[in-house]
C-alpha positions in Angstrom: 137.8 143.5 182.5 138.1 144.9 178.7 139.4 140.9 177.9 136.8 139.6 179.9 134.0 141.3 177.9 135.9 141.0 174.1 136.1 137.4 175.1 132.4 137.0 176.7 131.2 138.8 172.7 133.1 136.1 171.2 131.4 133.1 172.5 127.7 134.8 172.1 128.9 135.6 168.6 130.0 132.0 168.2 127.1 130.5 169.9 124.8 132.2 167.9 126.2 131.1 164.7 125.7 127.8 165.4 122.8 129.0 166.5 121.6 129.7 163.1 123.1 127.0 161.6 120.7 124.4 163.6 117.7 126.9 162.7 118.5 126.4 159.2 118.9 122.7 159.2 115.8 122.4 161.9 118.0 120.2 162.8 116.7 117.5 166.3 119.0 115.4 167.9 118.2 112.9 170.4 120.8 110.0 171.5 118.6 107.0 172.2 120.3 106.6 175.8 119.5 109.9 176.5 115.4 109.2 175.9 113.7 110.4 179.2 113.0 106.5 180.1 114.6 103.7 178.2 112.0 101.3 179.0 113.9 98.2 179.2 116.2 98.7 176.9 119.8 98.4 178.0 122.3 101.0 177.6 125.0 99.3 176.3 128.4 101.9 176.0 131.1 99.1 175.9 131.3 99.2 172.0 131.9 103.3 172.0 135.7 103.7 171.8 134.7 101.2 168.0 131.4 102.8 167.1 130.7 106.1 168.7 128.6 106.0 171.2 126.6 104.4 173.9 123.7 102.7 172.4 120.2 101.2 173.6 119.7 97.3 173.4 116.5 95.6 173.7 117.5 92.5 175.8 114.0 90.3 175.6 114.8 87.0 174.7 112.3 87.0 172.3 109.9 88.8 173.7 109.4 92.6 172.8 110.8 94.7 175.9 108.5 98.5 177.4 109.1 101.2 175.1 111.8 103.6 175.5 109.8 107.1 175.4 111.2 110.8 174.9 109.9 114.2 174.3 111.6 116.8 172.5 110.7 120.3 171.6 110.0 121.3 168.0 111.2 125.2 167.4 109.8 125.3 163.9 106.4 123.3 162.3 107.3 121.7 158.9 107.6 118.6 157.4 111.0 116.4 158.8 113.0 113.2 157.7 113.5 110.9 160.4 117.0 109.2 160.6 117.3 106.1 162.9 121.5 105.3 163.7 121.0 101.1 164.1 122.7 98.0 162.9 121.0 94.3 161.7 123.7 92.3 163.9 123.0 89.6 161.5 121.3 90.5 158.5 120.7 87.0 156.9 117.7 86.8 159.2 116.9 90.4 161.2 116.6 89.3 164.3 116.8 92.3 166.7 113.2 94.7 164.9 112.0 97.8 165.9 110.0 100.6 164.9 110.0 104.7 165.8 106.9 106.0 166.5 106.4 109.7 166.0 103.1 111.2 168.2 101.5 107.9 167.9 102.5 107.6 164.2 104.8 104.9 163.5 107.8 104.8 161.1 107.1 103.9 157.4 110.2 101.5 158.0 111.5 98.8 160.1 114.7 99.4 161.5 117.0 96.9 162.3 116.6 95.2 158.4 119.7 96.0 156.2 122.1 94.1 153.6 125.2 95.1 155.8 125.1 94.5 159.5 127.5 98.0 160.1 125.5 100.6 162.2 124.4 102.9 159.2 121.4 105.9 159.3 118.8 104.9 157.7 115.7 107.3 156.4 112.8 106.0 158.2 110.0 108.8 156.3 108.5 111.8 157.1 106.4 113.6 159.4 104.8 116.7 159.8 105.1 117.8 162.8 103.8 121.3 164.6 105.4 123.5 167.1 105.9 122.6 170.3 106.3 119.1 172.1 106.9 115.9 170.2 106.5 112.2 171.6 109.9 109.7 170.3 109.2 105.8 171.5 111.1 103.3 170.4 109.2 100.3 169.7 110.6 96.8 170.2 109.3 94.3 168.0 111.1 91.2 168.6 113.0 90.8 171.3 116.1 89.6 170.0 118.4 92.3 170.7 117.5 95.2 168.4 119.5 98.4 168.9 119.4 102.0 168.1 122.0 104.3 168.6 120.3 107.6 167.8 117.5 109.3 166.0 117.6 112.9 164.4 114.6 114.5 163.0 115.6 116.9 160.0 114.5 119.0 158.1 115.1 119.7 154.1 119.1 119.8 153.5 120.7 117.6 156.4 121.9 114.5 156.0 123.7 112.4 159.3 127.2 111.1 158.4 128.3 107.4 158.6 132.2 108.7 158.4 133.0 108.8 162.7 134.9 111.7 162.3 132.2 113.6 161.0 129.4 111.8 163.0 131.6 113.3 166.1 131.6 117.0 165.0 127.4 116.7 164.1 126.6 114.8 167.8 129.3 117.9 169.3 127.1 120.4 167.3 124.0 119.2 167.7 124.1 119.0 171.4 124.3 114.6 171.0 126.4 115.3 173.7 127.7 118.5 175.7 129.0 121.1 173.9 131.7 121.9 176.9 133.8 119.7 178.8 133.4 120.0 182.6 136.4 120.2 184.6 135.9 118.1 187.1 139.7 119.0 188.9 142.9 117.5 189.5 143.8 114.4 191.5 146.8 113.3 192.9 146.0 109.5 190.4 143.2 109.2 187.9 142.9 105.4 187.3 140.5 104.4 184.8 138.9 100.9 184.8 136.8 100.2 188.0 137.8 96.0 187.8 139.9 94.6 191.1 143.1 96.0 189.5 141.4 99.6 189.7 139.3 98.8 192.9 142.9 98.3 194.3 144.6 100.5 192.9 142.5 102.9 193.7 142.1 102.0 197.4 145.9 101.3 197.6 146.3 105.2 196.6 144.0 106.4 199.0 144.7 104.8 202.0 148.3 106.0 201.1 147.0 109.4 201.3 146.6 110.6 198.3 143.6 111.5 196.2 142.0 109.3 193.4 139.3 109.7 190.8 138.1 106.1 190.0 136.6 106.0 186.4 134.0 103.1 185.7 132.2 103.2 182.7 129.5 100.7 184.3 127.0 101.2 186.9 128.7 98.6 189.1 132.4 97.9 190.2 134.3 94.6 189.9 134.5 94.2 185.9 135.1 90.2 185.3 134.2 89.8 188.9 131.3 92.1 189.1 127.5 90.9 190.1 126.5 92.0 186.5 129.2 89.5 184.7 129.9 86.9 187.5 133.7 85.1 186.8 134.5 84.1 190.0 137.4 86.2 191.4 140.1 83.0 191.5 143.4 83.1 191.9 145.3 79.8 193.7 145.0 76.3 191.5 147.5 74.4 193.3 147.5 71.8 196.3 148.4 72.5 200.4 149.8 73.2 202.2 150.1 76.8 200.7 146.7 77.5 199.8 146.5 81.2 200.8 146.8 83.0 197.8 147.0 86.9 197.4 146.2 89.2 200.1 146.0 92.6 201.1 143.1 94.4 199.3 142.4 91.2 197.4 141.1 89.6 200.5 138.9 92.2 201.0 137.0 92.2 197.6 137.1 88.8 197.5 137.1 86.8 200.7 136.3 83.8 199.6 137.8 81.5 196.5 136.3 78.8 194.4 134.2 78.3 191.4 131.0 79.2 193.2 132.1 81.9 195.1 130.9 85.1 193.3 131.8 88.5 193.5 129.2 91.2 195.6 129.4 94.4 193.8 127.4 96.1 196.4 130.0 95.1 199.5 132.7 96.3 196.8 131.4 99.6 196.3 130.8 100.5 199.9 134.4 99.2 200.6 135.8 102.4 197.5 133.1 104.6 198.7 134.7 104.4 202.5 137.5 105.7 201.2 137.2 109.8 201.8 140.1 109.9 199.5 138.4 108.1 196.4 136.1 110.5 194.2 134.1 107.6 192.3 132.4 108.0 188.9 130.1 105.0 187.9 128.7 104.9 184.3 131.8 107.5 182.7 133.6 106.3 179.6 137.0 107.5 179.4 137.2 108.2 175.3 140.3 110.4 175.2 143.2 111.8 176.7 145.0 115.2 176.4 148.7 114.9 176.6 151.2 117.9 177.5 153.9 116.2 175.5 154.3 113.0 173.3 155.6 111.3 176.6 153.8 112.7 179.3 149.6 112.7 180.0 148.1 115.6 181.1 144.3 114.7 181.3 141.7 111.9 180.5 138.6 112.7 178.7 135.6 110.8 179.7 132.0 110.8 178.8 128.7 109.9 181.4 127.1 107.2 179.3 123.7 108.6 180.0 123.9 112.7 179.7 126.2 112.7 177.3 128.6 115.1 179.6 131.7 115.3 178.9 134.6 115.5 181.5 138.0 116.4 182.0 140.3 114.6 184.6 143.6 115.8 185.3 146.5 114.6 187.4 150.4 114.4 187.3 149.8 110.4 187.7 147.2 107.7 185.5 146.8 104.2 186.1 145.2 102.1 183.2 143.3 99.4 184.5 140.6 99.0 181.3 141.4 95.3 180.5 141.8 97.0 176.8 144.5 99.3 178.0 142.4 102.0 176.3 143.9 105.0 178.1 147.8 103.7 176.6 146.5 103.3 173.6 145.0 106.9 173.5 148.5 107.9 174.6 150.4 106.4 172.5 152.3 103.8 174.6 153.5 101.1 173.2 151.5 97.8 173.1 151.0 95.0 172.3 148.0 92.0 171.3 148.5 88.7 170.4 150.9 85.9 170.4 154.5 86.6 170.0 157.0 84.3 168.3 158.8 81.3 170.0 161.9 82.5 169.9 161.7 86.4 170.6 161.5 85.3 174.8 162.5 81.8 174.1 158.9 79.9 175.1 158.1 76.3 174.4 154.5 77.4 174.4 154.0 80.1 172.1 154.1 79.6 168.4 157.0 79.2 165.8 155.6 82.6 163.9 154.0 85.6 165.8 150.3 85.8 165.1 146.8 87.8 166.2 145.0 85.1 168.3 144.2 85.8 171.6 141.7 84.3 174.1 138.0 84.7 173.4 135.5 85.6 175.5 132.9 84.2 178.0 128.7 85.4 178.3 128.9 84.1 182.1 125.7 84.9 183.8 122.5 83.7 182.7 119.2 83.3 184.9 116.8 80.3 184.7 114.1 79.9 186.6 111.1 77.0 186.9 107.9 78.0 186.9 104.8 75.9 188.3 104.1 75.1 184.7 105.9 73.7 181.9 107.3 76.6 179.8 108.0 76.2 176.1 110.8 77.7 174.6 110.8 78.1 170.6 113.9 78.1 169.4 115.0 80.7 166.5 116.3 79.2 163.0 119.3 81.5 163.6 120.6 80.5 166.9 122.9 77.4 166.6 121.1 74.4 166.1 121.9 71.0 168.3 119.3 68.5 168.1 121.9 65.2 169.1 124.8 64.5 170.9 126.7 63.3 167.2 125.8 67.3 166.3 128.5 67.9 168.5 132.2 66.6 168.9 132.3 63.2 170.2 132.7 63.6 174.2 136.7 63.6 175.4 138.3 65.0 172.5 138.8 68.3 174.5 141.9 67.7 176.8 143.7 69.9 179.0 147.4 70.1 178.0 149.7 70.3 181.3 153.1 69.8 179.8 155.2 72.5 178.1 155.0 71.7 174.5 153.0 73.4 172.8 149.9 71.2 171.4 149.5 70.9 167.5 146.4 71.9 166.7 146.6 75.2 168.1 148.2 76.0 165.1 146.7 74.1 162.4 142.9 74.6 161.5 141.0 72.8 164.6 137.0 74.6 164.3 134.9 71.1 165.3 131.1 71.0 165.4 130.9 72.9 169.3 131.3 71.2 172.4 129.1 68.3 173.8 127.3 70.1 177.0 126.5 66.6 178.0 124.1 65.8 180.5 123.9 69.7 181.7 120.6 70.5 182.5 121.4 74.1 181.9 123.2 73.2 178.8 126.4 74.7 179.8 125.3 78.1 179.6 125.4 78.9 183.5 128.7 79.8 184.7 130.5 77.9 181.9 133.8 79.0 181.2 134.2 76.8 177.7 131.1 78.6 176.1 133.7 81.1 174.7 134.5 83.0 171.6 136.3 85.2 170.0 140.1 84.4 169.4 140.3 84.0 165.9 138.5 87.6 166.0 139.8 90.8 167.6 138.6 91.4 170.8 138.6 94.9 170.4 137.4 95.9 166.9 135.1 92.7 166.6 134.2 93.1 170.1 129.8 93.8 169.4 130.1 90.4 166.5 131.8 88.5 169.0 129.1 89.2 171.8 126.6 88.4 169.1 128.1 85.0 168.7 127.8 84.2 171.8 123.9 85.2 172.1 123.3 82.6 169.0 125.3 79.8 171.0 123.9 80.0 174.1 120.7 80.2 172.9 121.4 76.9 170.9 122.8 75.4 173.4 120.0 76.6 175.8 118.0 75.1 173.0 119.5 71.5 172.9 119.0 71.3 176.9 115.1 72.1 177.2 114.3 70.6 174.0 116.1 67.8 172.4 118.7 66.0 175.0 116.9 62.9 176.4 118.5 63.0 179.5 117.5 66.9 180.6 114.5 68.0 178.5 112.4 66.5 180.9 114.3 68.5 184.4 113.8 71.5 182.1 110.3 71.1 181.0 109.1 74.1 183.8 112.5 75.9 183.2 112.7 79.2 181.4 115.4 81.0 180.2 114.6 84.6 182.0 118.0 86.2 181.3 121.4 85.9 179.2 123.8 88.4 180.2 125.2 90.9 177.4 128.2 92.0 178.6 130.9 89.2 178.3 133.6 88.3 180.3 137.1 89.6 178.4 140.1 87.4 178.7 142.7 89.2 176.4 143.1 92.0 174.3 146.4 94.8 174.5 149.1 94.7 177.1 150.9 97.5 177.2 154.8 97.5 177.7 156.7 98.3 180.6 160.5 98.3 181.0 160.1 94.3 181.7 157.9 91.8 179.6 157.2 88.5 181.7 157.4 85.7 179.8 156.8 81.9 180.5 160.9 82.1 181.1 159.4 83.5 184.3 157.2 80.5 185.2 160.0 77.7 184.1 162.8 79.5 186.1 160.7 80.3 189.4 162.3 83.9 188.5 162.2 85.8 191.6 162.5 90.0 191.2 164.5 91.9 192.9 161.5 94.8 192.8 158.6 91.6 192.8 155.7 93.3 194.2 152.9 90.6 193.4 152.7 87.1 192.3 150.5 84.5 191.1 149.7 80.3 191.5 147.5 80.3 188.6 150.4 79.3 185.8 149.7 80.3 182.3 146.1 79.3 181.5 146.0 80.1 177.9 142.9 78.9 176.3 142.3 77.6 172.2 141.7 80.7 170.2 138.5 79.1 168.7 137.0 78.5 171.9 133.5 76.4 172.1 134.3 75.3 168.2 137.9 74.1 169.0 138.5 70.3 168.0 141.2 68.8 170.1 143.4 70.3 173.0 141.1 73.2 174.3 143.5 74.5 176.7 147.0 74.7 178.1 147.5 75.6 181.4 151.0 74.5 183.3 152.2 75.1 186.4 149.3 75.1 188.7 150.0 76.2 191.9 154.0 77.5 190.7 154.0 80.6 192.6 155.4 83.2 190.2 157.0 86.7 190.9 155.3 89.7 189.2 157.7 92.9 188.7 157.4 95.9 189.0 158.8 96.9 186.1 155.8 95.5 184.2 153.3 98.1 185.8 154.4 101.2 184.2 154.5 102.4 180.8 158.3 102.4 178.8 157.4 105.3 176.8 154.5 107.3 178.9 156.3 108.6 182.1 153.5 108.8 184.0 151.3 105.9 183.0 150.8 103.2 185.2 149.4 99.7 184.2 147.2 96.6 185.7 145.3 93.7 185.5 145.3 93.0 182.1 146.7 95.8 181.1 150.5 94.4 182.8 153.3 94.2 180.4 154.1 90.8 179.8 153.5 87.9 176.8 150.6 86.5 175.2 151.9 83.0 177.2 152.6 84.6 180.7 149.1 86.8 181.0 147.8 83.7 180.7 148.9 83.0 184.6 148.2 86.7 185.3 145.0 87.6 184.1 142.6 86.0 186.5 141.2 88.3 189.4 143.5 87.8 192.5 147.0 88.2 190.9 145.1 91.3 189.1 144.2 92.7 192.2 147.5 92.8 193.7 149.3 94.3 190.7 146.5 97.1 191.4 147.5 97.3 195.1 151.5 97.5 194.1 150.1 100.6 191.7 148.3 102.2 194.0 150.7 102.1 196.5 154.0 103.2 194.0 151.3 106.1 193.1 151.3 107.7 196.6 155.5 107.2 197.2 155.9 109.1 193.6 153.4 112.0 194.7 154.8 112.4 198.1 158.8 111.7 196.7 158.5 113.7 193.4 159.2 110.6 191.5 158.0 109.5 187.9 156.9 105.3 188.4 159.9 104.6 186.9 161.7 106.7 189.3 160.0 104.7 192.2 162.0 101.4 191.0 164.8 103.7 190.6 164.8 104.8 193.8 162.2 103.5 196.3 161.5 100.2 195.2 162.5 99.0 199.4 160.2 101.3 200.4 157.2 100.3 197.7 157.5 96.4 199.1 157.7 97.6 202.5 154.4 99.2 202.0 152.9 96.5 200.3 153.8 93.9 202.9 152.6 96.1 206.3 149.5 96.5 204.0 148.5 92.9 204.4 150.5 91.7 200.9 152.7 88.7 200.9 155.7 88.9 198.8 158.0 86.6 197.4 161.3 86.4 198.9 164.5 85.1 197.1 164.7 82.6 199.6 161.9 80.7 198.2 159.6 81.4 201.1 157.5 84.5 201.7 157.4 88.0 203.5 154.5 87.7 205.4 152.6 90.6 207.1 152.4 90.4 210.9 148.9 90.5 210.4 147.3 88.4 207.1 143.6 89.3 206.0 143.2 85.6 204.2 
């Protein structure tokens, strides 16, 4: 009891002094997706893990979107600086404006104008303000994607910090977000990443019997799939008679296959939510990881995107299913990103010298709708401008390559003038996989610039469509552009590394594992890293319908002993995700997971120690589960019982 009390004196004493510390400062902290109504304004997290923090995004399309409105208390009266965290996404023009108002008064400056387009504080005046309770709104001005992080109201001394590191201890002790981390218990598996791979996964586990905390830092399940970003959840490209592709799980997320077939996030929750042993936690960004040694994870750290809570999730199992392989990364597995070199797994396709590129990505859903009366949409001078078919490449200079040589202008300069929509009404920006960038970029650190890109090309091309082709502007003159999705469709970014790579050897030998626990038809589909701009071959993708054995040696971790990986996430090459990285085949590598999660808790075993020792009983599993498998005799293991 004497501890108890010593210890209980310590934190008041401790609390206190920061206590005083905020008095001093009069220091008020407000995170903008923490306002008591965000208007329309988005909330916007998937940049945190690079920039901080969730952040609010006014999403318009040119026209100004409802306040975002807050109150907080003021201890002290006296005169405070107002600091506004924000970023000019493209400075040469300032498209996304906004100001703070402060009880009615508005800020003597216009955020969202700056030299730099980093997100930087900027001092937006001072106000005078009285005890008691003060109004915050966050007034959109234009429409075009403005975006505030934070605002802090300060008085005389304090300063907010542009270095992260410090920018994390001031939002920590200024209540940006909570002080403590709430334990939220331990699970049998903590999979983070609610995509199919961790929609499987997760389900996998559970139905296995043991117990799951599903981590999506969305408000919907189905990543690339989901209702909010719309890639159709393919899998099979090849010709009868074998058309069924994966099963299991996979058929019940996604039923149906084909390019207009699109995922239902509400069907896909309610199938986790059935699940008694699946704890599910929408809008939570895992951030962080504790580790009880340099080999072995003891908890993920996670954040609700909204409150600003903090969480703790332990386990003796993870399962990384991010896409980014965020959690690895945090743990220090070893991973990799980009294109490795010809000759370190002998490929024809990749590259003579290993290099950055990767895929780019895809803003797939968009809404139009016509209206009774013709609608006018006025371009902006800073969205790509098309105003004739010769602005773009000449039509058929983008070919498919099908053969396994690799193609030469995917390794000399090839940026062309953007591809020719043609005769689109929509301008290819419905559902159009080729609007797509990113690849010369990073996918992870230019992640926000990369989205951005992809705002100004759609709108051009958007543009070209209602206004300037001769063959649609007249279908289009009662369309309007009501909605362009913000949160892109990812392709590649790490892969983490298991104790097997697959490599494109996999795909020209018909490998079959001895411990093959999935497989996929799509055969490496790896797309020109400059995207909509390439000039040339825009694509190779061989194999088509070459069933292929996935390992399971390529879900686990080689140096994290109790890291599990999916999806994306799998350990293979820059050439062979290309065949793995579409939404069926990641599915079943989260089913094969999932299931190797509930043999290790029940046998005591590490994942590796379940290929080790119960790899039989893992494909056993899989297949009375509804899985096909590959068998060595060139056919399949079917299930007595198939779901597709």
């Amino acid at each position: 009891m004497y501890m108890k009390t010593k210890m209980l004196i310590v934190i008041v004493l401790l609390l206190s002094v920061v206590s005083l510390t905020v008095a001093d400062y009069n220091v008020i902290w407000q995170e903008a997706e923490q306002f008591d109504s965000t208007g329309k304004w988005s909330n916007d997290p998937q940049h945190m893990d690079i920039m901080g923090s969730p952040y609010l995004l006014a999403t318009g399309l040119g026209k100004g979107v409802d306040d975002a409105v807050t109150t907080v208390n003021v201890k002290n009266k006296g005169l405070y600086t107002l600091w506004v965290r924000c970023r000019d996404w493209l400075p040469s023009h300032s498209p996304g404006q906004f100001q703070v108002i402060v009880n009615g008064k508005p800020s003597d400056v216009i955020f969202g104008k700056a030299k730099t387009d980093k997100w930087q504080w900027v001092a937006g005046g001072k106000f005078k303000l009285e005890q008691g309770d003060t109004e915050i709104r966050l007034d959109d001005l234009t429409g075009w994607w403005a975006r505030c992080d934070a605002v802090v109201l300060a008085g005389q001394g304090f300063i907010p910090s542009n270095d992260r590191k410090v920018l994390s201890a001031q939002r920590l002790k200024y209540a940006g977000v909570s002080t403590a981390i709430r334990d939220m218990g331990t699970f049998d598996l903590v999979v983070v990443g609610g995509g199919p791979a961790g929609m499987a996964a997760s389900i996998a586990a559970a139905r296995n019997g043991i117990k799951v905390a599903l981590i999506q830092d969305r408000p919907v399940l189905g990543g690339n799939s989901s209702s909010e970003i719309q890639v159709p959840p393919m899998g099979y490209i090849g010709k009868p008679p074998d058309t069924r592709n994966v099963t299991g799980i996979t058929a019940e997320l996604f039923p149906k296959q084909g390019w207009s077939n699109f995922a239902d996030s509400e069907k896909m929750e309610r199938i986790v939510r059935a699940e008694d042993n699946i704890s599910l936690f929408l809008n939570t960004r895992a951030f962080d990881v504790e580790m009880d040694s340099k080999t072995r994870i003891k908890a993920v750290i996670a954040q609700n995107v909204h409150s600003g809570q903090r969480k703790r999730f332990t386990a003796p199992l993870f399962a990384d299913t991010t896409g980014h392989g965020w959690v690895g990364f945090y743990a220090g597995a070893q991973w990799r990103m980009g294109q490795e070199s010809r000759s370190e797994f002998n490929e024809s396709l990749a590259p003579v010298k290993a290099g950055k590129r990767t895929q780019g990505n895809t803003l797939y859903k968009s809404v139009i709708t016509t209206r009774k009366e013709p609608v006018k949409f006025e371009c902006p001078e800073w969205a790509y401008q098309w105003k004739s078919s010769t602005d773009f490449e000449k039509p058929g200079t983008h070919r498919r390559r099908k053969d396994t040589v690799r193609p030469e202008n995917f390794d000399r300069p090839s940026r062309g003038k953007g591809r020719n929509p043609g005769n689109d009404p929509d301008g290819g920006i419905l559902y159009k996989w080729w609007v797509e960038y990113g690849g010369m970029e990073s996918t992870i650190e230019d992640a926000e610039y990369i989205r951005d890109e992809l705002f100004r090309i759609n709108l051009g091309l958007w543009n070209y469509a209602k206004n300037h082709n001769p063959a649609t502007k007249k279908k289009n003159a009662n369309r309007q552009l009501v909605w362009l999705n913000y949160v892109p469709g990812v392709r590649e970014s790490r892969r983490l590394v298991g104790d097997y790579m697959l490599s494109q050897q996999d795909y020209d030998k018909r490998i079959v594992h001895d411990d093959t626990v999935a497989f996929t038809d799509w055969g490496p589909d790896c797309h020109h890293p400059e995207g909509f701009w390439v000039r040339g071959n825009d694509c190779i993708h061989v194999y088509q319908g070459r069933r292929t054995s996935i390992p399971y040696r390529s879900l686990y971790s080689k140096n994290i002993e109790n890291l599990f990986m999916a999806g994306r996430c799998l350990s293979a090459t820059h050439i062979a995700l290309g065949g793995t990285r579409v939404m069926r085949p990641c599915a079943g590598t989260g089913q094969a997971v999932g299931t190797a999660a509930a043999i290790a808790t029940k046998c005591k075993q590490t994942p590796r120690g379940v290929y080790e020792k119960h790899i039989k009983q893992l494909q056993d599993t899989l297949v009375k589960d509804g899985c096909r498998l590959m068998n060595k005799e060139g056919g399949m293991r079917e299930p007595k019982k198939l779901k597709d």
